[in-house]
N, C-alpha and C positions, 0 to 999 in steps of 0.2 A: 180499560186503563185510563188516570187519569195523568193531567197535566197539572203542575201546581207550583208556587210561589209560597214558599216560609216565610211566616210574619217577620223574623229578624231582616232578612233582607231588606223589607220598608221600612224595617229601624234604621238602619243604616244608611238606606238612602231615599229620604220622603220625599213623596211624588212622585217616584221610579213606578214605570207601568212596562207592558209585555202584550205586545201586540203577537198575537196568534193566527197565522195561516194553517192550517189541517187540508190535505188534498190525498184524498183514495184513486186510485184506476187510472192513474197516471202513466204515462208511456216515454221512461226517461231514455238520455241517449247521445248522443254530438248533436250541439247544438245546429240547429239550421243558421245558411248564411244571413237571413234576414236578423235574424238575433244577434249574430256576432255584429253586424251593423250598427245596430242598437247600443252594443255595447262601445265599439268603436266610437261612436257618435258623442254616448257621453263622457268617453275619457275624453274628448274632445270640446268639449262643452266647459269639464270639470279645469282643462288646464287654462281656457283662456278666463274665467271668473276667477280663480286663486291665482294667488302670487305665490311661486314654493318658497321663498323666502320667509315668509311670513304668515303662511297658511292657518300655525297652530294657532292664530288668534280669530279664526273663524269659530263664529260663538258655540255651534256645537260641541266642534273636536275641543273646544278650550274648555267648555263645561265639561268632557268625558274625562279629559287628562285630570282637572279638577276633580273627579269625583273621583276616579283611578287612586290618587294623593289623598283624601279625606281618609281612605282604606287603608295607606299605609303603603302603596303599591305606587313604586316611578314607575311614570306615564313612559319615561325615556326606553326602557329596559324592559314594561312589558306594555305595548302599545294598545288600546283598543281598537276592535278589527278595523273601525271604518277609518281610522288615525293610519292604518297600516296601508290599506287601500289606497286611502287619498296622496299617503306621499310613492306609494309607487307609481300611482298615474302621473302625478307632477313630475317626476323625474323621466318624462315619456317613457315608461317600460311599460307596453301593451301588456291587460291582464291577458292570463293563457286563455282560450276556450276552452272549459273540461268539460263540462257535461248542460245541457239544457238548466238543470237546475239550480247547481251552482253559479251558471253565469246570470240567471235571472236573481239571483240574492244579489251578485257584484253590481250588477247593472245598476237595480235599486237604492242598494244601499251605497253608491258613488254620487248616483241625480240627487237621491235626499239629503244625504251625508249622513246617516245613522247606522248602529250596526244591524246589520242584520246576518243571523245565521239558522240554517237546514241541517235537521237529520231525519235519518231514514227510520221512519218508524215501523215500516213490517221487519225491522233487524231487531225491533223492540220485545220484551213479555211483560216487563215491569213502569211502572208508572215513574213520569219523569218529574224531577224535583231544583229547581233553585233555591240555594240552601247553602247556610255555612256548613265549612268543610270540616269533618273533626278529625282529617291528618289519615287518617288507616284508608282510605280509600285508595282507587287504582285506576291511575292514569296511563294511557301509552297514546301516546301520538303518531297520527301517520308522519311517516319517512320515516321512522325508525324500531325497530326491538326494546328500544329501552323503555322500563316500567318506574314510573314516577307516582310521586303520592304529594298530594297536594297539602298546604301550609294550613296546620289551623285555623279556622277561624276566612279561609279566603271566600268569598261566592265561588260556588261548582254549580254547575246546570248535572244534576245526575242521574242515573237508573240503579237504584238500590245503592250500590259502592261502586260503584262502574263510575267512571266521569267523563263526561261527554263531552265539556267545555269547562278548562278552567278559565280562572282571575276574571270572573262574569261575561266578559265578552272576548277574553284574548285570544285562545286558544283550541282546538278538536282534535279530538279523539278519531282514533280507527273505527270503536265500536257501532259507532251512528254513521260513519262515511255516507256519504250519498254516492251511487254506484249506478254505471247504466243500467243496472237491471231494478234499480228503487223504483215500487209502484205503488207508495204510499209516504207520505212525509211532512213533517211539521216546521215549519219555516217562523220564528221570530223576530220580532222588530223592539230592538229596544231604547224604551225613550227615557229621557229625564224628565225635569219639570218646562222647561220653555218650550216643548215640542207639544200641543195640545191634543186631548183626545180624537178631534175632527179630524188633525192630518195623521194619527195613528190609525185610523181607520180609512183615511185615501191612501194611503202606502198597501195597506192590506189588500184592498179592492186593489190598487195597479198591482201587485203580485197576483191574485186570484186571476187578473187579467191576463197577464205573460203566461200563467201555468195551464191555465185552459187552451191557450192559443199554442202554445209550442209543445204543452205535453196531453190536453186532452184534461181528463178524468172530471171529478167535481170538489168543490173548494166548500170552506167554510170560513168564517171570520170570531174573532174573539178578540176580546183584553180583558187581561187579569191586571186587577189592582191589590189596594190594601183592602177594599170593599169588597173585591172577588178574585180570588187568590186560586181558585183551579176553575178547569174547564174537564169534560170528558174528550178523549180520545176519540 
């Protein structure tokens, strides 16, 4: 199976890259307390650097919202993940502890301020794709039964017609859920243009770090560009 990036997508937004975590033999599960410390720590980190009043001008989150808006998509209405993260931590609402892996995507993607999102790839058969949406695909979100089909023309992260994430970073699906019994899984990091290849690649290494320590198995690292748009599974 492959991993891969559609050239339209770096039409649309040049300099966008995808930093790729890959981890097999993993042993997911409740996070251990030293992790949830971790995580604890940096909501704690996270609230006394920002101001919630005025956070959205932290150069990241104000780049994503911006680039959210070049697409046609209010940042207000549908927020990118780490835009969602950072104001729930501002408003001291502790994230939940779910699972080992998920809290290592929260953890990271709060210290860095980028998005990052996991799915479980042994729920996988088909090769996964970021790619405009042509509208007939099928979307279902966890917390709910309802079946949604994504807006023309939007970025979907997807497997075949299946969507995995819509409005590129906002949103997941049931299908890839990370689950405590996931013992394989693909973790992304996605950056724009002021985030540089170097720290796309220390974000990678501190995730391969967390995921060997708290879940075991072995890791690998990658970025896909407009230069190299898929990796192997």
């Amino acid at each position: 199976m492959k991993i891969r990036i559609a050239a339209q997508v770096f039409e649309k937004s040049p300099g966008y890259r995808r930093g790729l975590v890959l981890a097999h033999g993993i042993q997911n599960g409740p996070s251990q307390a030293e992790l949830v410390e971790e995580l604890r720590a940096a909501e704690s980190h996270l609230c006394a650097e920002l101001d919630p009043d005025n956070f959205i001008t932290q150069p990241r989150i104000a780049a994503w919202r911006e680039a959210y808006r070049t697409l046609g998509i209010k940042p207000g209405e549908f927020r990118p993940s780490m835009d969602a993260l950072v104001r729930r931590v501002l408003k001291k609402d502790a994230l939940p502890a779910i699972n080992r892996i998920v809290d290592i995507g929260n953890l990271v993607s709060i210290r860095r301020i980028i998005p990052i999102g996991a799915h479980a790839i042994d729920l996988l058969s088909g090769d996964m794709e970021l790619r405009l949406a042509n509208g007939n695909e099928s979307f279902e979100p966890f917390g709910t039964d309802a079946l949604e089909h994504p807006t023309p023309g939007e970025i979907i992260f997807a497997e075949g017609q299946t969507v995995l994430t819509r409005r590129w970073t906002w949103r997941q699906a049931k299908h890839s859920l990370i689950l405590d019994s996931t013992s394989a899984v693909e973790i992304n990091v996605d950056a724009l243009p002021l985030v540089p290849d170097e720290e796309i690649l220390q974000i990678c290494a501190e995730l391969s770090a967390l995921l060997r320590k708290y879940c075991g198995g072995e890791t690998r690292s990658a970025i896909l560009s407009a230069a190299n748009p898929w990796e192997e599974m």
